[in-house]
C-alpha positions as a printed NumPy array, in Angstrom:
array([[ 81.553,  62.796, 114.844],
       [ 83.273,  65.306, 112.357],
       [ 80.271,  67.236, 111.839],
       [ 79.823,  67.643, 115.56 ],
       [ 83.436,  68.687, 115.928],
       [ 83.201,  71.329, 112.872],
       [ 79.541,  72.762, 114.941],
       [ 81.059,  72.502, 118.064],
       [ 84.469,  74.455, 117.184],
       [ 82.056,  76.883, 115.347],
       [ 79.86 ,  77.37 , 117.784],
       [ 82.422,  77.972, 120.279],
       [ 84.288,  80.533, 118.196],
       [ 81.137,  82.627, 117.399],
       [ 80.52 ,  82.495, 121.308],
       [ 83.997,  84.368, 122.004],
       [ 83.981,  87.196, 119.339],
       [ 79.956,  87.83 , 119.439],
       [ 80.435,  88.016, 123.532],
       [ 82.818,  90.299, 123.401],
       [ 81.972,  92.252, 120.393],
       [ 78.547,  93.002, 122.276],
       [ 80.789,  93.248, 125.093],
       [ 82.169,  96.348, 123.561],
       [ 78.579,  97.843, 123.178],
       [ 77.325,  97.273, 126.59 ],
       [ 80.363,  98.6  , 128.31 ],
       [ 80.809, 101.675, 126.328],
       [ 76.843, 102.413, 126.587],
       [ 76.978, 101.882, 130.636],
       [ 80.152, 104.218, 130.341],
       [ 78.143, 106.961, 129.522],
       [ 74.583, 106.075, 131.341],
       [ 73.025, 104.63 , 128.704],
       [ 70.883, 101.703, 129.926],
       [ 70.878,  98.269, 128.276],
       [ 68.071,  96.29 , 128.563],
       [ 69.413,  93.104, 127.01 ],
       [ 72.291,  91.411, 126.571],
       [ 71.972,  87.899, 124.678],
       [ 74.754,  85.821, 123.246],
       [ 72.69 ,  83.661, 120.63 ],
       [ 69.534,  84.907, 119.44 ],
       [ 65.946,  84.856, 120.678],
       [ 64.007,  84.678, 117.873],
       [ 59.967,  84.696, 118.514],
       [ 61.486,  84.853, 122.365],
       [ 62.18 ,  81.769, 123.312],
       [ 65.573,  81.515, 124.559],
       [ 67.064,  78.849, 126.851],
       [ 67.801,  80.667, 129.963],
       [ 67.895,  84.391, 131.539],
       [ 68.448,  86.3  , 134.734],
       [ 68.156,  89.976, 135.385],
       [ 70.352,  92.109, 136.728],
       [ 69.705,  95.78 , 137.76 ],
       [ 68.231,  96.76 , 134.535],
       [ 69.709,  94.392, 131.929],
       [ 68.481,  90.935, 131.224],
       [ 71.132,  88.505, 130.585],
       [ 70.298,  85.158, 128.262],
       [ 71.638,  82.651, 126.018],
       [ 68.888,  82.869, 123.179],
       [ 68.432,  79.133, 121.065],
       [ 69.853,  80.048, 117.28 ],
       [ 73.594,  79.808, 118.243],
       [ 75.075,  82.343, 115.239],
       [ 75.193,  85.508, 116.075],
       [ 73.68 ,  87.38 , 119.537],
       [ 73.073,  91.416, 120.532],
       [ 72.65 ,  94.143, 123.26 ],
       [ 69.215,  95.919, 123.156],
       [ 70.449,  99.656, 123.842],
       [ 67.61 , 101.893, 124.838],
       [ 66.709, 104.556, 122.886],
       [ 67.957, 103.015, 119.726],
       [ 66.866, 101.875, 116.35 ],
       [ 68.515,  98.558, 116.271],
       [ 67.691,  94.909, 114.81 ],
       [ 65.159,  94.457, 117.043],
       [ 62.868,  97.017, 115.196],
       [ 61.202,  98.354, 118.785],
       [ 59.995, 101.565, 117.402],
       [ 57.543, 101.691, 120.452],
       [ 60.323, 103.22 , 122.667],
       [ 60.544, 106.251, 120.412],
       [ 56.926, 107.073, 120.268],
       [ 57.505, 108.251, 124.078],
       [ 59.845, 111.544, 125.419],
       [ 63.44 , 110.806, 125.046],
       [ 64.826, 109.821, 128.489],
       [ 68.335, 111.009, 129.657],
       [ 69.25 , 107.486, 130.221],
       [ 68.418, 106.387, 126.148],
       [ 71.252, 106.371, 123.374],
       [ 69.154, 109.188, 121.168],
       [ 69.666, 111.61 , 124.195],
       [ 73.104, 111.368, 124.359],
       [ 75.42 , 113.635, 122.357],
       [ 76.695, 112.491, 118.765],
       [ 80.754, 111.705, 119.694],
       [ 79.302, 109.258, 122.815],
       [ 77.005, 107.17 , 120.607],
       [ 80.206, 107.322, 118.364],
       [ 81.924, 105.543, 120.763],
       [ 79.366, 102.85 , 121.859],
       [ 79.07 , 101.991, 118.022],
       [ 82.747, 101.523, 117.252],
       [ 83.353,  99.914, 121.113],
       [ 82.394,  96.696, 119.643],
       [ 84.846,  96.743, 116.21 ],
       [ 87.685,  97.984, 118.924],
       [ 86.722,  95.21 , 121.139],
       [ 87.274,  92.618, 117.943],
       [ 90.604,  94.225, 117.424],
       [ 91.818,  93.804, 120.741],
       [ 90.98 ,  90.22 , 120.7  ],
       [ 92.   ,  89.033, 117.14 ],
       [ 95.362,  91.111, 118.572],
       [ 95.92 ,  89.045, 121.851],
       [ 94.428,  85.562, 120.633],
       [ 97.383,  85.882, 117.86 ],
       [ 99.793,  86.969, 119.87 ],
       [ 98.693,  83.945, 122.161],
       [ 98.719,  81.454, 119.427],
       [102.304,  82.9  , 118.511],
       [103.787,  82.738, 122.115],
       [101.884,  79.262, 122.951],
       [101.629,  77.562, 119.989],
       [104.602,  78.6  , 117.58 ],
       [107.247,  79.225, 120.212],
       [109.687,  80.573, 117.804],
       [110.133,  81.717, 114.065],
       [112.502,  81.609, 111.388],
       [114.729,  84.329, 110.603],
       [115.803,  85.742, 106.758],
       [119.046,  85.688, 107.835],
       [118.928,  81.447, 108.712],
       [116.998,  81.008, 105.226],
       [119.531,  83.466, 103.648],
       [122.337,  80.914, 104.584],
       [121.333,  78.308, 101.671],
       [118.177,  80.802,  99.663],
       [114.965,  80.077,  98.891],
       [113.495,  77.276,  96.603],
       [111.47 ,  78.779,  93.417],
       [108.505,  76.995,  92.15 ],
       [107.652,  76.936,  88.703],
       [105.344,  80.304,  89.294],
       [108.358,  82.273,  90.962],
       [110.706,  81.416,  88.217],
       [107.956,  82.671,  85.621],
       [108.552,  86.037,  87.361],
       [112.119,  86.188,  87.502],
       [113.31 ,  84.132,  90.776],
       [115.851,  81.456,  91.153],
       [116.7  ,  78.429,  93.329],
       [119.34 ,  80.124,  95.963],
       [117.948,  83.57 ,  95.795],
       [118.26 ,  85.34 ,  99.349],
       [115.57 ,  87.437, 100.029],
       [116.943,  91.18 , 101.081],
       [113.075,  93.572, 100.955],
       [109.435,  93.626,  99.99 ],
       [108.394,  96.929,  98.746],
       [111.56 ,  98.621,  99.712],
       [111.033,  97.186, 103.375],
       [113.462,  94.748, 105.219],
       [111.998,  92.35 , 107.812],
       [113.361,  90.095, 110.708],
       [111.265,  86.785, 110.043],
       [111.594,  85.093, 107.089],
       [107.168,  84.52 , 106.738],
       [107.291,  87.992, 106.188],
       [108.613,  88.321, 102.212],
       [106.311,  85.622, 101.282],
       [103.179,  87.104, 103.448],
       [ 99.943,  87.417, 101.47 ],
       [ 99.317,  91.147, 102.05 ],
       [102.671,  91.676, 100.983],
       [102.977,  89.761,  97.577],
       [ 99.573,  88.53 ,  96.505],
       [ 98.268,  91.934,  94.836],
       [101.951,  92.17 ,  93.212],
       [104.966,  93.385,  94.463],
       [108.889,  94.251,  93.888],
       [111.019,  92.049,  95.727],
       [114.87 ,  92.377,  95.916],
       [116.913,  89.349,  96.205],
       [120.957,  88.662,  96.627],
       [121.771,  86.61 ,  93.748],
       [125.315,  85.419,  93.785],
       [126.263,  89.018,  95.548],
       [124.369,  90.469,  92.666],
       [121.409,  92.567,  94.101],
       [118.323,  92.416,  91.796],
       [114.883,  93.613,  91.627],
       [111.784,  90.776,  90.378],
       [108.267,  92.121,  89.752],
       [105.543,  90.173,  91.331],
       [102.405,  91.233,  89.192],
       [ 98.996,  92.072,  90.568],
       [ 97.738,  88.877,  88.397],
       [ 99.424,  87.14 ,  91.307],
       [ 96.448,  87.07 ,  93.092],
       [ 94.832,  85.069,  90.246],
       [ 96.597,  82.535,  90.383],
       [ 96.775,  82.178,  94.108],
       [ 92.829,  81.846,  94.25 ],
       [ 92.549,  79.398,  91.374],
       [ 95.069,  77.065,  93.225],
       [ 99.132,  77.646,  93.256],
       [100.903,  74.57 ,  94.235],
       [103.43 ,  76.75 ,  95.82 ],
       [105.744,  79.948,  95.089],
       [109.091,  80.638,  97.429],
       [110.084,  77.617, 100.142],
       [113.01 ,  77.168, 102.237],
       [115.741,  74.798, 101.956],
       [114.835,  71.565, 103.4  ],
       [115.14 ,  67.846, 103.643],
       [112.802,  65.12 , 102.237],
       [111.881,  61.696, 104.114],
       [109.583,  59.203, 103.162],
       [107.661,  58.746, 106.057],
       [105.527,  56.283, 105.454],
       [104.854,  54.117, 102.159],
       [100.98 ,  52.88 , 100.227],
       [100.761,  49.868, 100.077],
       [102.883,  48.192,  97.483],
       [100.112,  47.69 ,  95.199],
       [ 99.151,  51.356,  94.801],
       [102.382,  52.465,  96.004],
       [105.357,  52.549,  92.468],
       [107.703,  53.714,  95.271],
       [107.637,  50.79 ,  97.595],
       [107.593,  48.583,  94.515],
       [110.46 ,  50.391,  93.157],
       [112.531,  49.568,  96.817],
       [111.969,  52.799,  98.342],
       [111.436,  52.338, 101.861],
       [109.922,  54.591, 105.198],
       [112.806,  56.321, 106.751],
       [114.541,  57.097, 103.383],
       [115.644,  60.444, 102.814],
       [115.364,  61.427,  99.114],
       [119.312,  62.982,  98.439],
       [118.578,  63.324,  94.228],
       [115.96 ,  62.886,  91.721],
       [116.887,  63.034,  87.664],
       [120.471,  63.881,  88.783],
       [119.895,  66.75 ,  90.606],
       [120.147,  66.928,  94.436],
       [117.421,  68.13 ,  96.456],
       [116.978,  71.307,  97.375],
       [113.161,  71.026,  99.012],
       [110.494,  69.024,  98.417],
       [108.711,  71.373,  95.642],
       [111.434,  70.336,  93.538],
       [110.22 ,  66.585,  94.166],
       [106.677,  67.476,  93.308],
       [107.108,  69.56 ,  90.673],
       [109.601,  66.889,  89.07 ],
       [107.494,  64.088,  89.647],
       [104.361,  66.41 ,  87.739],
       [106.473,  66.868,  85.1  ],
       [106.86 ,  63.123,  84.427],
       [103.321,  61.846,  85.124],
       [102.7  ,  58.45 ,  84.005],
       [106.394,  58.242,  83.438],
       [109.155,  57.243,  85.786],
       [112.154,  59.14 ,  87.752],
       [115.157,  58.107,  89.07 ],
       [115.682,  58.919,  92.412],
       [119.288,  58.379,  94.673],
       [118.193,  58.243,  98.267],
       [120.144,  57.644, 101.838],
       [119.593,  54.72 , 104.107],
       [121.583,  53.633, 107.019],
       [124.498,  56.347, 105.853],
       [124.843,  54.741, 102.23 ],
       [123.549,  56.209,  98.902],
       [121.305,  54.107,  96.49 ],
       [119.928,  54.901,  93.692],
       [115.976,  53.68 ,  92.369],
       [113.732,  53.721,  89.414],
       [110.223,  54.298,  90.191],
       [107.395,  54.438,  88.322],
       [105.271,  57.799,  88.07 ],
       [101.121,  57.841,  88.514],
       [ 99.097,  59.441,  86.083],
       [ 98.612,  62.072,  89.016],
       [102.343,  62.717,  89.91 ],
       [102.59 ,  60.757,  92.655],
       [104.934,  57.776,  93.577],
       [103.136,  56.708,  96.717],
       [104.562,  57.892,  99.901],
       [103.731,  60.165, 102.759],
       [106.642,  62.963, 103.104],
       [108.231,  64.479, 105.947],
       [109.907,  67.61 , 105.412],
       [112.729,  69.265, 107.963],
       [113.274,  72.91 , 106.838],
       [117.267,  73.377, 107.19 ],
       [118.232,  76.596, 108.855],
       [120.926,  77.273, 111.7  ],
       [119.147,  79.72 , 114.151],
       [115.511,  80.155, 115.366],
       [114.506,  82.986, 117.611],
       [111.957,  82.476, 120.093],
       [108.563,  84.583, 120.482],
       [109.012,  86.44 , 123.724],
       [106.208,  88.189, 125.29 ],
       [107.004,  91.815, 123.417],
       [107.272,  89.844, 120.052],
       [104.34 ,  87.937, 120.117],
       [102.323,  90.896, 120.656],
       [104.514,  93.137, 118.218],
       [103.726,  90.255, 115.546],
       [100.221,  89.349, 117.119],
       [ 99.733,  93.225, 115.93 ],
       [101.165,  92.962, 112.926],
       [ 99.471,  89.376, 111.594],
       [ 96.238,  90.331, 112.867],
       [ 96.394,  93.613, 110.974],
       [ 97.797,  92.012, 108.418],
       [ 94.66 ,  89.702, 107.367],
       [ 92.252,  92.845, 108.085],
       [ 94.193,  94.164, 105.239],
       [ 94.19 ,  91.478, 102.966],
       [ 90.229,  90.763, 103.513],
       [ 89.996,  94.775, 102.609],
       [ 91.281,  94.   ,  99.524],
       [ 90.286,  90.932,  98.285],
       [ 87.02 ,  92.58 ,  99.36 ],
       [ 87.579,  95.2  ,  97.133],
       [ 88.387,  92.804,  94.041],
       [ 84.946,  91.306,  94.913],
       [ 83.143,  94.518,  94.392],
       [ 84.961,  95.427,  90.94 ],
       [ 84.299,  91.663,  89.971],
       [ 87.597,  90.538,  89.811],
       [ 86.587,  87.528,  92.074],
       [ 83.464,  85.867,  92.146],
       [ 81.599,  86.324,  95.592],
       [ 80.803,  82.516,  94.962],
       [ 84.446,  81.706,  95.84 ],
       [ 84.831,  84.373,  98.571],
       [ 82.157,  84.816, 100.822],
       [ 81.414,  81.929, 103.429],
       [ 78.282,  81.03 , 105.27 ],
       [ 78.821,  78.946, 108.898],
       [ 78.921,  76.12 , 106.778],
       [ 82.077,  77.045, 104.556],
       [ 83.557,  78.207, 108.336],
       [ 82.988,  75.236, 110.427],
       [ 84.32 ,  72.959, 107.25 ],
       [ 87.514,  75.288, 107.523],
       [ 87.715,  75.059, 111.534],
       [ 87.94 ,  71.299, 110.729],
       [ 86.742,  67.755, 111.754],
       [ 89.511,  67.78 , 114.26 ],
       [ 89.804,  69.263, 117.184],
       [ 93.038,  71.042, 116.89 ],
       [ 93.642,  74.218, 119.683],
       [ 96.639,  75.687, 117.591],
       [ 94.416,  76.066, 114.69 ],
       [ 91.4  ,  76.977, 116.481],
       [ 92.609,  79.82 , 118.038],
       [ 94.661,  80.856, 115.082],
       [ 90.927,  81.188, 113.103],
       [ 89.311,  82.523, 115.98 ],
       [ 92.067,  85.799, 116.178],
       [ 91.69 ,  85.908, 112.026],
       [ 87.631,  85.596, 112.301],
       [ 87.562,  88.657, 115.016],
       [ 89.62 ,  90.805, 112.944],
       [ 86.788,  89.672, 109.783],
       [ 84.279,  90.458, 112.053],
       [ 85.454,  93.868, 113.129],
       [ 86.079,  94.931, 109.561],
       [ 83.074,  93.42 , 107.733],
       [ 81.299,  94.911, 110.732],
       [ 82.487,  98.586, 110.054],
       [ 81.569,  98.561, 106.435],
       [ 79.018, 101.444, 106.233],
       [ 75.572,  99.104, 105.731],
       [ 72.478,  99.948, 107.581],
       [ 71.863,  97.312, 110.368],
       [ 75.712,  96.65 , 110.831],
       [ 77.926,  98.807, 113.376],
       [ 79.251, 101.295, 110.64 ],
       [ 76.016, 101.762, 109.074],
       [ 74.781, 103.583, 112.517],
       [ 78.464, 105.106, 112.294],
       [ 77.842, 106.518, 109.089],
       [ 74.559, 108.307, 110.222],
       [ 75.923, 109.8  , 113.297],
       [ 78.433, 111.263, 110.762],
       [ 75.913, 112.804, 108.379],
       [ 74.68 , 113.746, 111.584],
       [ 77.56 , 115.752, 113.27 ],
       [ 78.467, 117.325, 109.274],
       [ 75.196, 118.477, 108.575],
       [ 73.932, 119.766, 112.234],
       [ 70.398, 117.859, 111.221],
       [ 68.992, 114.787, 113.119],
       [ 68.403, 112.152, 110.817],
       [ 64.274, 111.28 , 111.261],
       [ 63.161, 107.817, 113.502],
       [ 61.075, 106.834, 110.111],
       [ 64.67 , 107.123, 107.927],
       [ 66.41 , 105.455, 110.328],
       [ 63.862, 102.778, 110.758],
       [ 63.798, 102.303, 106.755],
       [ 67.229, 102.07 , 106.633],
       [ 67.657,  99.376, 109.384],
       [ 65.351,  97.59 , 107.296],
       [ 66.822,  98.18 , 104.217],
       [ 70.298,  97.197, 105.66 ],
       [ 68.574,  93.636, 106.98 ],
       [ 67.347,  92.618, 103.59 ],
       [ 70.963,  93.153, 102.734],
       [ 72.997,  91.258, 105.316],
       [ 69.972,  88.434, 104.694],
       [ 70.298,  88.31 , 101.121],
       [ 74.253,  87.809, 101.878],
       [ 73.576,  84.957, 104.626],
       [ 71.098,  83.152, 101.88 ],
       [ 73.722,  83.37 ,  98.677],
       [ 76.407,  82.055, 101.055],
       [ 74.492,  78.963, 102.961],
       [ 73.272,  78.707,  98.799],
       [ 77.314,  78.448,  97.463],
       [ 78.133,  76.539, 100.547],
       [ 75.439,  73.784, 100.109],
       [ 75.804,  73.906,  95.977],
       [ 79.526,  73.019,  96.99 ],
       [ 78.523,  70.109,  99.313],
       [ 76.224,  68.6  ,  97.046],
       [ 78.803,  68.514,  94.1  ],
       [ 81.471,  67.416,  96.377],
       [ 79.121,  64.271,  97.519],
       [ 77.89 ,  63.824,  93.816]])
């Protein structure tokens, strides 16, 4: 049933952005009298598809291979590779006739069409789903918890966050963003009235990928909400019980639960002494510590702040904007770390396969739509990368086109459609290849 959840959100999500991306096309080309003779969400291979209907000139299908889907523009080298349309006169209805800033515009409509909807589905998922955020100035109140990798750079349990890069924000998810800190950044803090300036190196990144445990957290509370059973569980032997909130462990009081974890890591195999509240009374416990860190309980964690604003309608789309933007950013670069082989492409680049597992075996609408708004803003930018058979690859050539005042030949661009297939191919093949590797180790 989880496999058919993972497909189904998958193949729901691909059904949105491809629709509209192609969307984007056909509009744009009927804009400017270009006719479309297809328009297929899912693709046709060898023809078969599962239904159609034309209208006026278009024919309109669902096609049987559900990844992917395309608008046949007339007059155009595309991925179907009709080249028997070109060996006729140019019509004034077909994409070659049309001048160079017009096809511009039907290429990039479907990339602007991606933006608009990673843009509102986040700005959705912020106004529905989230309701509200956290401001710096609630987290300020008590500071920030520092995880082992924060303090290796400089920060401290209480620090208050004050700018990122010289740049103050309103919500606290903001400082610790991804695209703001994960390639390295300076970050100022307020410590004890004292401001100071902490270096986040670009070697952040690194250790993000390879698995952090955590960096900056706010302030919060720590509950045991429910308990293993005693046999596996040291807690429950120890006395701990479900409703307990965890007040101290080793002496200390609690800040946030990454000071439990990492002080339970720190003595695994060991034991800890922990002084928890139940029923408005303080008591203090020994428990044991397994060889993995763990003492056997399921947490629940309250953040502790005194204000919340909510997402109106002109902040969700102000931070639909930003977020979505944000992620097209950090893809750019972690893309670009890829390239100079600072990241294996094993570890980055994911078929359906690695997608669907991230989409989930449950059907959650929060986080679907949430993926959906960060896999349109993928798709728009992996889908302007200049590459022959993708949208910026014909980009590219109607540039060369409009700099050099020379037509690019039908054989060249037919070559280079080609050449651009093998490409995107080669990329599906190595991903379904890491993905599968990855499932067969994981099973082994």
């Amino acid at each position: 049933m989880q496999v058919l959840i993972m497909a189904g959100q998958l193949i729901l999500a691909l059904s949105i952005l491809v629709t509209i991306h192609e969307l984007g096309h056909f509009l744009a080309a009927r804009a400017f009298g270009i006719r479309v003779e297809k328009f297929f969400v899912f693709f046709d291979f060898g023809g078969y598809k599962l239904f159609s209907f034309k209208r006026g000139d278009t024919e309109y299908g669902l096609g049987w291979f559900p990844l992917g889907g395309y608008v046949k523009i007339a007059g155009m080298v595309d991925e179907s590779m009709d080249t028997e349309q070109l060996d006729r006169e140019p019509e004034e209805w077909e994409f070659r006739t049309k001048p160079k800033w017009q096809r511009f515009i039907v290429m990039v409509a479907g990339v602007v069409m991606n933006v608009i909807l990673g843009v509102a589905l986040y700005a959705m998922y912020l106004g529905v789903y989230q309701k509200d955020f956290v401001p710096v100035s609630a987290v300020n109140e008590y500071g920030v918890y520092a995880y082992d990798a924060a303090r290796e750079y400089g920060f401290q349990t209480g620090d208050k966050l004050v700018a990122v890069n010289g740049r103050t924000f309103e919500r606290y998810e903001d400082y610790t963003a991804s695209f703001r800190i994960f390639f390295g950044a300076e970050v100022m803090v307020d410590r004890n009235d004292v401001l100071k300036t902490i270096e986040v190196p670009k070697s952040h990144f690194d250790k993000v990928r390879e698995g952090l445990p955590g960096f900056l957290e706010i302030h919060n509370e720590v509950y045991v909400q429910e308990l293993a059973a005693d046999s596996v569980s040291p807690g429950a032997r120890a006395g701990l019980k479900a409703g307990d909130r965890i007040a101290a462990v080793n002496g200390e009081s609690l800040f946030a639960f990454g000071q439990l974890s990492e002080t339970l890591k720190a003595n695994q195999g060991d034991s800890v002494s922990l002084m928890v509240e139940r029923d408005g009374r303080l008591l203090p416990l020994n428990t044991g510590v397994t060889d993995e860190g763990l003492i056997g309980f399921t947490p629940r964690v309250e953040a502790i702040y005194n204000d919340s604003v909510p997402y109106t309608l002109g902040k969700s789309l102000r931070y639909g904007a930003t977020d979505a933007w944000a992620w097209l950013y950090f893809n750019a670069r972690a893309l670009g770390k890829i390239f100079t082989g600072d990241v294996p492409a094993s570890k980055s680049i994911e078929s359906p396969i690695g997608i669907a597992r991230i989409y989930g075996g449950v059907w959650d609408w929060a986080k679907f739509w949430w993926l959906t708004a960060i896999l349109s803003m993928i798709l728009a930018f992996m889908n302007i990368l200049p590459i022959p058979a993708l949208d910026g690859g014909h980009i590219l050539f109607i540039i060369i086109e409009a700099v050099t005042g020379r037509e690019l030949s039908d054989t060249f661009l037919e070559r280079a459609q080609v050449f651009g297939m093998v490409i995107v191919l080669l990329l599906m093949v190595f991903a379904f290849g890491s993905d599968i590797l990855e499932l067969i180790q994981g099973n082994g």
